[in-house]
C-alpha positions in Angstrom: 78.6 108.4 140.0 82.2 109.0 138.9 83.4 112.1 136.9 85.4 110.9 134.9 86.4 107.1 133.4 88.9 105.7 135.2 91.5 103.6 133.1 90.9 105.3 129.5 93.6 106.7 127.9 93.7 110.2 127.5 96.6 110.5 125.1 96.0 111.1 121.2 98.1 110.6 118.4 98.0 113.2 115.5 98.1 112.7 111.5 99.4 116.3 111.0 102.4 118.1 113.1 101.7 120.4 115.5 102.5 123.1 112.6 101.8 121.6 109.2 104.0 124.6 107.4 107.1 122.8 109.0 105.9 120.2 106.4 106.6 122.2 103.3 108.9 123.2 101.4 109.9 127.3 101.2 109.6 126.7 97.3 106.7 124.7 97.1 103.5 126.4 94.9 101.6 125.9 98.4 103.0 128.9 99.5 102.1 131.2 96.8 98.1 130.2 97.2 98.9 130.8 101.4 100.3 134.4 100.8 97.2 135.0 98.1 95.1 133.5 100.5 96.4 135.7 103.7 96.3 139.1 101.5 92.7 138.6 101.1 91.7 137.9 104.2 92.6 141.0 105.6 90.8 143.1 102.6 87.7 140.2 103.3 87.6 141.4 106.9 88.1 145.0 106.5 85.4 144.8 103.8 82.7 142.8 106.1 83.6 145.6 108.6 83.0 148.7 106.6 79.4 146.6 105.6 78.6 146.2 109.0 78.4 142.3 108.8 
C-alpha cells in the first residue's frame, strides 16, 4: 500500500490573497466595522473570562 498518491498535484490556487486587508482601501467603511469589531472582542473575551466560560 502506498502513502501517499503518486502523480496528484499538491499545489492550490487561492480566491483571496494571502492577507485580504492588502485588498482594501485605508478609507473604505470596511475598516470602521473591523476596528468595532476588534474593540469588542477583547471586552467579549475578558467578559467570558470573568464568567468562567
Amino acid at each position: 500500500m502506498e502513502r501517499f498518491v503518486v502523480g496528484a498535484e499538491r499545489d492550490q490556487t487561492t480566491l483571496f490573497p494571502p492577507y485580504l486587508e492588502d485588498r482594501i482601501a485605508e478609507d473604505n467603511p470596511l475598516r470602521v466595522v473591523d476596528a468595532f469589531a476588534a474593540s469588542r472582542g477583547t471586552q467579549t473575551e475578558k467578559w467570558l473570562r470573568d464568567r468562567g466560560a
